[in-house]
C-alpha positions as CSV (number, residue, x, y, z in Angstrom):
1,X,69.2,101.3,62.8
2,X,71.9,103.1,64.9
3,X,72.3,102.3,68.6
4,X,73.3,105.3,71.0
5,X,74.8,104.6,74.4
6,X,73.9,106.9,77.6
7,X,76.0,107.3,80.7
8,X,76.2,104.0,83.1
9,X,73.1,105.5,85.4
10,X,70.3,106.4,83.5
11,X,66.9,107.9,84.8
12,X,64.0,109.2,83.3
13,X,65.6,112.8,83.1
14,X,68.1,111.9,81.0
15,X,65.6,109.8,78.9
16,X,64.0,112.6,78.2
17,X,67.0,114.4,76.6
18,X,67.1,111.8,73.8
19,X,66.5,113.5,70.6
20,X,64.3,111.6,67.5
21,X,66.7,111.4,64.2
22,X,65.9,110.7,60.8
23,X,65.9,106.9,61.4
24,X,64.9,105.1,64.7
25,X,67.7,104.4,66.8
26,X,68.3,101.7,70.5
27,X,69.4,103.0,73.3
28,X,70.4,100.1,75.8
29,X,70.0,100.4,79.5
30,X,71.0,96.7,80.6
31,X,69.5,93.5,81.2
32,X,68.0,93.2,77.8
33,X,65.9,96.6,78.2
34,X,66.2,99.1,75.7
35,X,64.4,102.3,74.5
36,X,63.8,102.7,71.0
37,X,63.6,105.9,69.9
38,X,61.5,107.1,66.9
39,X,61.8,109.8,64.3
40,X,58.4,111.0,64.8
41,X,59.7,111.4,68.8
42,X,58.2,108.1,70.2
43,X,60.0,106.6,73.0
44,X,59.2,102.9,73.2
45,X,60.7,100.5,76.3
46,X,61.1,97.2,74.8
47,X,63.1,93.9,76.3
48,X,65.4,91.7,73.9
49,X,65.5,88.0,75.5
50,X,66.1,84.8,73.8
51,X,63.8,81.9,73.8
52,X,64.9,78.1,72.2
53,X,67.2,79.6,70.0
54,X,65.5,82.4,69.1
55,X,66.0,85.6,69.5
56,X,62.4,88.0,70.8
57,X,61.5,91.2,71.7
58,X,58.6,92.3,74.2
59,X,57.2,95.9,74.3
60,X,56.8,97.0,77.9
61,X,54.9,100.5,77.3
62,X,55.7,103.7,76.0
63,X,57.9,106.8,78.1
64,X,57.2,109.1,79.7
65,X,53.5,106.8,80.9
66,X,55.8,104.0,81.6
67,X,58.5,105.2,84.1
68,X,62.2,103.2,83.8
69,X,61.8,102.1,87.4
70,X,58.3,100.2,85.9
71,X,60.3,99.1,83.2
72,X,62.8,97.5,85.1
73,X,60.0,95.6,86.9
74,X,58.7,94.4,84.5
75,X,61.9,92.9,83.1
76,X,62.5,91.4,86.3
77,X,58.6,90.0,86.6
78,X,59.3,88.7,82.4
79,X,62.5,86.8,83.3
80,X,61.0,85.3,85.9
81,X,58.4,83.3,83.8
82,X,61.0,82.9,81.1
């Protein structure tokens, strides 16, 4: 799995730009949130946090029905009970 890195502001314009590739590839937008991109097209918002030890990832919905602004909240709203 590659891993692509986009400008330091991202929005959802530019998320939609991402292409799919022949494997699916992670495109980090800080504090543990990340899109993973598919090769069918999918664009999946997931969160990478740690938890005694071990490392964890939480899906937080699927672009473009879950906006980055919702996916930053809901970072915020997960590290909160972590």
């Amino acid at each position: 799995m590659t891993e692509e890195k986009l400008p330091e502001f991202h929005t959802d314009a530019t998320l939609k730009t991402l292409l799919p590739k022949e494997k699916p590839y992670k495109v980090f937008l800080g504090r543990g949130l990340y899109m993973m991109v598919t090769p069918s097209g999918g664009k999946l918002f997931r969160m990478k946090y740690r938890f005694n030890k071990k490392e964890y990832q939480l899906s937080l919905g699927q672009f473009p029905e879950t906006t980055l602004l919702l996916a930053n909240e809901l970072v915020t709203m997960a590290k909160r009970k972590l």
